[in-house]
N, C-alpha and C positions, 0 to 999 in steps of 0.2 A: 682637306686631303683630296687629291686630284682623283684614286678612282672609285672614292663618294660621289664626287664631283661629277665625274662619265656616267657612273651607274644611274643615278637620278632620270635618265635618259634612256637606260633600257626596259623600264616598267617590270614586270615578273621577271625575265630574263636574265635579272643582274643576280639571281641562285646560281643562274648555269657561269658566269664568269666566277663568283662565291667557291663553286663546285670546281671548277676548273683549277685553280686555284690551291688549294686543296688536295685534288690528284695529283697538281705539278709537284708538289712536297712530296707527296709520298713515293710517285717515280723517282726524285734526285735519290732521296732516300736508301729507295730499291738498288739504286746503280749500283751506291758503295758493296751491296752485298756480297756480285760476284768477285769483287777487288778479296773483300775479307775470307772468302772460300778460295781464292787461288792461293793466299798466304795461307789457309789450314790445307790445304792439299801439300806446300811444298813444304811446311811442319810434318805433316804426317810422314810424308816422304821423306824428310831427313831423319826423325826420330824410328824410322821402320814400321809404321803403322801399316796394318791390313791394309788391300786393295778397296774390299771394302768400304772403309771410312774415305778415301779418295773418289772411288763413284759415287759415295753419298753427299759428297760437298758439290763436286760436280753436275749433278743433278739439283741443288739447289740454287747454285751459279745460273743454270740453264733458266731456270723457272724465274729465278729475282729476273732475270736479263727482260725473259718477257713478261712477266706484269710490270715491267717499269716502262718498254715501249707500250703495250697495251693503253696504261693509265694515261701517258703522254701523249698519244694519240687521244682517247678520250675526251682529256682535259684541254687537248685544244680544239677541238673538235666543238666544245660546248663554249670555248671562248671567242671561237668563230660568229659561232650562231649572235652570241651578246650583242660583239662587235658590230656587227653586220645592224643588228637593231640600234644600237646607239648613233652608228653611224646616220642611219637613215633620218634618225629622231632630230638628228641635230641638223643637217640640214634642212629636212620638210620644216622645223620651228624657227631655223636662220631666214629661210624663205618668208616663211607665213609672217615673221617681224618686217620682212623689209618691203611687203609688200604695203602696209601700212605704214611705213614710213613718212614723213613730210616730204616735197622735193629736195630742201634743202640739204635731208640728208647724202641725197646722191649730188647737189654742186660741190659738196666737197669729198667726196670719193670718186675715185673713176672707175671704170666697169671693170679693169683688169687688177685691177685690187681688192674690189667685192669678190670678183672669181677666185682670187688666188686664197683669201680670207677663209669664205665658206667652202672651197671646193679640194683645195689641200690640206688645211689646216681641219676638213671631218677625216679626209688618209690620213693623216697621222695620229690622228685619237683610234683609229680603226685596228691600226697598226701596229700600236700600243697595246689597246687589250688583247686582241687578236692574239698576237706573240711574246710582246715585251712582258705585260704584266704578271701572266701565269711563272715565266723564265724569273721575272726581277724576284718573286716569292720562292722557288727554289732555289735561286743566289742567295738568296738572305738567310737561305736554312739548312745551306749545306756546309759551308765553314762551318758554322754551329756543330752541327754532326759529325765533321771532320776531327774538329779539336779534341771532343769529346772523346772520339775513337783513339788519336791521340792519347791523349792522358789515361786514358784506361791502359793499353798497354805498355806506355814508360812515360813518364812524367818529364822526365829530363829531355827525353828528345822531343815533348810535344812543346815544351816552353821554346827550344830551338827552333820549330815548325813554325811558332808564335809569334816569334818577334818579329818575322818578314809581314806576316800579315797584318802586323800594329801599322809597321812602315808603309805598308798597300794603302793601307787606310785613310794614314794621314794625306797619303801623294791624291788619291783619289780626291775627298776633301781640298783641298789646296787646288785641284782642278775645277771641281765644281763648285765652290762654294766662294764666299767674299763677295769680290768685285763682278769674277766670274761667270758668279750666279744668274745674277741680270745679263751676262753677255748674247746669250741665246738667244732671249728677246730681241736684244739690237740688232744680231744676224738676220734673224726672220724679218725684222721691219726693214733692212734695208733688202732683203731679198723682194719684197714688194716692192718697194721703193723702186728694183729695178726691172720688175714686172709691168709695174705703172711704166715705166718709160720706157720700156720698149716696145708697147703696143704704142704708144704716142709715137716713136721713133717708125714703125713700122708702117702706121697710118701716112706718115708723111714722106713717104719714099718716094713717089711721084715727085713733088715738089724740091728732093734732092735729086732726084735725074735729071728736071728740067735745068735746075740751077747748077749742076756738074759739082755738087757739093759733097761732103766725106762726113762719115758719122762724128765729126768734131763740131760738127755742124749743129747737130744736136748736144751743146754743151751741157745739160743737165744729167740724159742718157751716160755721154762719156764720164760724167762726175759721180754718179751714183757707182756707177763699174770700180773706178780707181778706190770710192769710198768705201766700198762693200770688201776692195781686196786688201786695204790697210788696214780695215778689221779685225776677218778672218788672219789676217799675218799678225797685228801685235797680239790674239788670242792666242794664235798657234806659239807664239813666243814667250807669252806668259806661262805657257805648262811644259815649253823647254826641261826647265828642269825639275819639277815632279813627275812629270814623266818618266823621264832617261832613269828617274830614282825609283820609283814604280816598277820600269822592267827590271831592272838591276835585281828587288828585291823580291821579285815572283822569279829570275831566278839563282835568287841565294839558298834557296831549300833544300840544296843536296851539299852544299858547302857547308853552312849550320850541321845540317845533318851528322857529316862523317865526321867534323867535332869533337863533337858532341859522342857519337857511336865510340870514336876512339879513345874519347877521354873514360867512359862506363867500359868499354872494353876490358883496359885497362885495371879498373879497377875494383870486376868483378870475376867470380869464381862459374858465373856461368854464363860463358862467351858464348854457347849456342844461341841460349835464348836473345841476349843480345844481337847476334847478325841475325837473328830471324824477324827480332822487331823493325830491321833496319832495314829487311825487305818487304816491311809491312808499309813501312813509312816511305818508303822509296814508290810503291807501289800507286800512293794516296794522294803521294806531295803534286805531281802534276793534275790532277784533279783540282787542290786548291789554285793552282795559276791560271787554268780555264773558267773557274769559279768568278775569278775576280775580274778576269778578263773581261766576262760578259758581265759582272754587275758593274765594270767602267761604262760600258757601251750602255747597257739598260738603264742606267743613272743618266745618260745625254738623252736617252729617249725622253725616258720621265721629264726630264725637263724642258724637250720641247714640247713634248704631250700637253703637259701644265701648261706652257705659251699655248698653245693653240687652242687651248681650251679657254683661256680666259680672251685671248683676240675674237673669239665667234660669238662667244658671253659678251663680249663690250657692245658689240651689235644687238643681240636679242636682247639686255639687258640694260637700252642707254635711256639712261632718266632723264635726256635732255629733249627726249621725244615724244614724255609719254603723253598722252589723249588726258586733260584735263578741263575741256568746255562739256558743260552738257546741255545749253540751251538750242533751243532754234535758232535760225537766222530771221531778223529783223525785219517788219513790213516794209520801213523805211531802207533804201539803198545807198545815200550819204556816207561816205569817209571823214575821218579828223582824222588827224596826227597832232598829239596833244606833247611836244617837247621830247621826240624821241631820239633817243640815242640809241645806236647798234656797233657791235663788233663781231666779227666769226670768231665762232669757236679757235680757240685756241692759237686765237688773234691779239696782239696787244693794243694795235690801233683800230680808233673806232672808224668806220666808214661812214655811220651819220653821225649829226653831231647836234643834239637837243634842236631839232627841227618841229616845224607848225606848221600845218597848211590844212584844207579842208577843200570836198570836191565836193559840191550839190550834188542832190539826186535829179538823175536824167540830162548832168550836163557833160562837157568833154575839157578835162584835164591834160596838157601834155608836160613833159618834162624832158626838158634837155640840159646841154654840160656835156663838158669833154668825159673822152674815157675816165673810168675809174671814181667818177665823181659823186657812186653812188645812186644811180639813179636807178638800173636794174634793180638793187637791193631794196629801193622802196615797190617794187612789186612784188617782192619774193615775202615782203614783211604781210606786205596787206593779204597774200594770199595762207598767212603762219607756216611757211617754211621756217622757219626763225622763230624764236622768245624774243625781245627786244629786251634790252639791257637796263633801261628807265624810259619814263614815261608811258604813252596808252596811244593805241590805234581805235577808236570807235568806228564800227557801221549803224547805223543808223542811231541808236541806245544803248548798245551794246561794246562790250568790251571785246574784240575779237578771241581775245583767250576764254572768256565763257561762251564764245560760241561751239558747237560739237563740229568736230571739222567735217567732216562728209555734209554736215549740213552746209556747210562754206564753201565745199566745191561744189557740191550741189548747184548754188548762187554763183558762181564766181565763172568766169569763164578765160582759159590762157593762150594767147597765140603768140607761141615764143620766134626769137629769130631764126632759129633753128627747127622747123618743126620737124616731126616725123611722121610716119606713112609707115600701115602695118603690110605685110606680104598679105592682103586678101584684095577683094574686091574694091575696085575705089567706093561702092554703093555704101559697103561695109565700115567703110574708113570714115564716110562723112556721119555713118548713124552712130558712132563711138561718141556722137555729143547726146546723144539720145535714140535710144534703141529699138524707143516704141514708136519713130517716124514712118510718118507713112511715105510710097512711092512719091506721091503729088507735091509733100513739104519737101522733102528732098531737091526737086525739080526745083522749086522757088528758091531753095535756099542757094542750088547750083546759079538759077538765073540772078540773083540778087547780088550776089559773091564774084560776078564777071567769068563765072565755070566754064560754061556753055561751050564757049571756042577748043576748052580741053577736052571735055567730056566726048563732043561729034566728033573729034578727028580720031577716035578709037572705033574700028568695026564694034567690038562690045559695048561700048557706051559705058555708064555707070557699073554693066558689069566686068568691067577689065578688070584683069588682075595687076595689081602693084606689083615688082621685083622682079627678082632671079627667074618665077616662071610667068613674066610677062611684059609690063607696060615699064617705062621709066617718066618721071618729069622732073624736070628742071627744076630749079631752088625755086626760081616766083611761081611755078605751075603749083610745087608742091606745098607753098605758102597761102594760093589761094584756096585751095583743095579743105586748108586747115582755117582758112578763115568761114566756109560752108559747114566745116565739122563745129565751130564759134558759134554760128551763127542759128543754129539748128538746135544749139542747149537750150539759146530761148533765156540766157542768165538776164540778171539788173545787173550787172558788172559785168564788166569785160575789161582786161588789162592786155595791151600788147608793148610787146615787147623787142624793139627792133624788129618791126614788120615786114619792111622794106629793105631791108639790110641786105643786100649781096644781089639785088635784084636788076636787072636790064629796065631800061627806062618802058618799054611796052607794059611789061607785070607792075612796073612800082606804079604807072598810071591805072593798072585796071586794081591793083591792092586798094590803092589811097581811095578811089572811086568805091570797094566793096566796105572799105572801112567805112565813109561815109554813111554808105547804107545801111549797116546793121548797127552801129552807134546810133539811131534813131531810137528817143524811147528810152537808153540806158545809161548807165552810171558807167564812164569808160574813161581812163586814166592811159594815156600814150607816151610811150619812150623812142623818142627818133633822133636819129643824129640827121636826117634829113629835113631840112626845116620848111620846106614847101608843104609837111602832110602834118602842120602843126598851126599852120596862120589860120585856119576855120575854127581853133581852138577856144572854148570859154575862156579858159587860163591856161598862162604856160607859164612853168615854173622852170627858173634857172639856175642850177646845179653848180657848186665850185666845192672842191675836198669834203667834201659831205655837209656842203650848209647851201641853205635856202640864201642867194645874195640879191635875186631881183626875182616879180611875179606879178602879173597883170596878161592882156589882151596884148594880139601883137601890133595894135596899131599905138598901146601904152607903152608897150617895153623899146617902141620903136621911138617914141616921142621921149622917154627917160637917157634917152643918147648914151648907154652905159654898155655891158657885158653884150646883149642878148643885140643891141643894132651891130658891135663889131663880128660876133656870131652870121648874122644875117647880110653884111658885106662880103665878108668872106666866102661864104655860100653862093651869093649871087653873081663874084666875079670866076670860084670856079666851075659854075655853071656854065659861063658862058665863055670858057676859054677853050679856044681852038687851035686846033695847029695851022 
């Protein structure tokens, strides 16, 4: 039950939504009172009752009126408060999960989907209790009470009262439920859907100005839009007609009614009391049509509510993440790949494909292959962003899944194509591989890394600030930056990852050069599509649709006249082509 489900979330708290809850019953409750006191006041008044018993109803009307604002104030008042705590709980815990996350979990989410996830979808649980759920408890209790009141005073006109409210019922049901049901969900996943692509759309607006291009441009963007709008339209079209039957029969209540009033009219001796119940009923009957009104609406809440609760839950609760190594990492720094196979989540085709290969400890591993051919993916494996599908990654003696992973980044050190750079000090930026460096290792690790020429040309030196309040660098400046923050972990592993990748030939010489220098010593596995920062290499491993198809020394893979020498032609003639 979905707010079991919230409450779990508010600790002590979830009394005061309990309480709130509770009030909100008892205000609907109160409402009907002054309804049933304006019908005893205009009985009195028709049958010639004292003025008396008319200010005494009226003074009760007065009073119901306000303890049922009172209570409703209160009771949401104390469902605020819940809210507010669940809310908080559910993010600060959506947080604290994803902060422990694998990377892999974020390659395959993007930022504006995480955001929209945890940051709308806790507004709507908020939202919910806040308002919706104390409301959806007095919807559910006040038909009840109505009917009741109903049949107490004529039986025959509350069955007439009744029958539209079967009919609400069914049309409501018929809206929400079935196929329906699950539609909500699909709405909200494609409203991310097109959350994700419109930050991507947004990001690349530059590159549509340059190119004089129009948002068709971004085909996926335009396609989520049209898909998200044939949606919401065959939705809206499926409750075409429970709907249109829905209104129709919230409002048949006066129609029923007079019936009904004129058939008993008729065929009783006391006509008064008849038109007097008929002003009772008349008095009631739009109450039940705002009744239902809002449990249509508070029934869509509830059930995005439920979506979003269980979209933020898939996150805090994803078992394909959870921490199941508890050893140390291994003396020995060696890799194996013992026959692995992988595919992403929710991938049919695999990207490796039962592959073998083994890196010594202390030597240099590179691996190339065209796009897509998996070769990012064998460092994302080695670093357990991923489970692998069959087979075993070994470091040293170990199985990398009984290794504790902090103990593995610990080891393990990443200098991706893309690095980043936090808004502080760059001093700050390089100690992010290790915190406890001193001034002096810093300097070497600047000198070592080809820094130097970055660092002098800042009045601040090492203490510039990075960003919006200060320095900017270049992709290789910012790649070497992150090869000093590499370098300065001090791992037996290093994995890079398109190092060189988008870099001007100045940085790819001074990169390749600091690579050089801190692979001394370590266990370091490289992914280039540049194959000049690959021929120093122990072994290079060559890449096709996820299988290992040639592997040796480049002066072997150059003498096997196969994959890896047309590779290495092609490289060397457009190196050297000119205009």
């Amino acid at each position: 039950m979905l707010g079991k489900g919230l409450l779990k979330y508010a600790g002590k708290y979830k009394y005061l939504t309990i309480t709130a809850c509770i009030l909100t019953v008892i205000s609907s409750i109160m409402s009907i009172i002054p309804l049933v006191c304006i019908f005893k006041i205009i009985h009195a008044y028709i049958n010639g009752i004292a003025n008396g018993v008319i200010i005494h109803y009226a003074k009760i009307a007065v009073l119901a009126s306000l303890i049922s604002v009172a209570l409703y104030f209160i009771g949401l008042s104390f469902a605020h408060i819940s809210a507010f705590r669940v809310a908080k709980n559910l993010k600060k815990n959506a947080i604290n999960k994803i902060i422990d996350m694998p990377l892999g979990f974020f390659e395959l989410r993007s930022t504006g989907e995480l955001r929209k996830t945890i940051d709308e979808n806790t507004m709507l649980t908020e939202d919910f209790l806040a308002h919706k759920l104390p409301d959806f408890s007095a919807t559910i209790v006040m038909p009840i009470a109505i009917i009741i009141s109903f049949f107490y005073f004529d039986w025959r006109m509350g069955i007439a009262s009744f029958i539209p409210l079967i009919i609400s019922f069914i049309c409501l049901r018929m809206m929400m439920g079935g196929s329906n049901k699950l539609m909500m969900g699909k709405i909200m996943t494609m409203q991310e859907q097109m959350n994700k692509e419109a930050v991507e759309y947004v990001r690349g607006i530059p590159i549509i100005k340059v190119f004089q291009q129009t948002v068709f441009s971004f085909k996926k963007f335009y396609d989520t839009i049209i898909g998200y709008r044939d949606l919401v339209a065959g939705y809206a079209k499926s409750c075409r007609v429970p709907k249109t039957v829905f209104s129709i029969s919230l409002n048949s209540f006066f129609v029923l009614l007079i019936i009904v009033a004129v058939f008993v009219f008729n065929q009783t001796m006391n006509k008064s009391e008849v038109f007097l119940n008929l002003i009772f009923f008349i008095l009631l009957s739009p109450l039940i049509s705002t009744t239902l009104m809002r449990l249509m609406l508070t029934g869509e809440n509830l059930i995005q509510a439920n979506e979003a609760l269980s979209r933020i839950e898939n996150i805090t609760e994803n078992k394909e993440f959870n921490e199941i190594g508890t050893e140390e990492f291994p003396m020995k720094s060696d890799i194996r790949f013992n026959n692995v196979s992988f595919s992403y989540p929710e991938s049919e085709s695999e990207v490796l494909k039962n592959i073998s290969f083994d890196v010594k400890e202390n030597s240099k591993v590179a691996i190339v292959g065209l796009s897509g051919s998996g070769k990012s993916t064998i460092l994302s494996l080695i670093g357990k962003f991923f489970e692998v599908d069959s087979g075993e990654i070994m470091i040293g003696n170990k199985n990398i899944d009984d290794i504790d992973t902090k103990s593995l980044m610990k080891n393990i050190s990443f200098v991706f194509q893309d690095s980043k750079l936090f808004p502080i000090t760059l001093l700050e930026n390089i100690k992010l591989g290790r915190e406890d460096a001193t001034i002096e290792e810093v300097k070497r690790a600047v000198k070592i890394t080809q820094c130097e020429d970055i660092i002098n040309k800042f009045p601040e030196g090492l203490n510039s600030i990075y960003g919006t309040k200060g320095i900017y660098l270049s992709g290789g400046e910012t790649q070497r930056i992150a090869l000093a923050r590499a370098f300065i972990k001090n791992t037996p592993i290093i994995l890079f990852d398109e190092a060189t990748s988008g870099c001007d030939a100045e940085n790819e010489y001074y990169i390749n050069k600091a690579i050089s220098e801190i692979s001394k010593n370590k266990t370091v596995v490289l992914v280039a599509h540049r194959l000049n920062s690959v021929i120093d290499a122990d072994k290079i491993i060559v890449m096709e649709s996820g299988k290992i198809i040639e592997s040796g020394s480049h002066s072997e893979l150059i003498d096997i006249n196969g994959s890896y020498k047309k590779m290495w032609q092609q490289y060397n003639a457009s190196s050297d082509w000119r205009i």
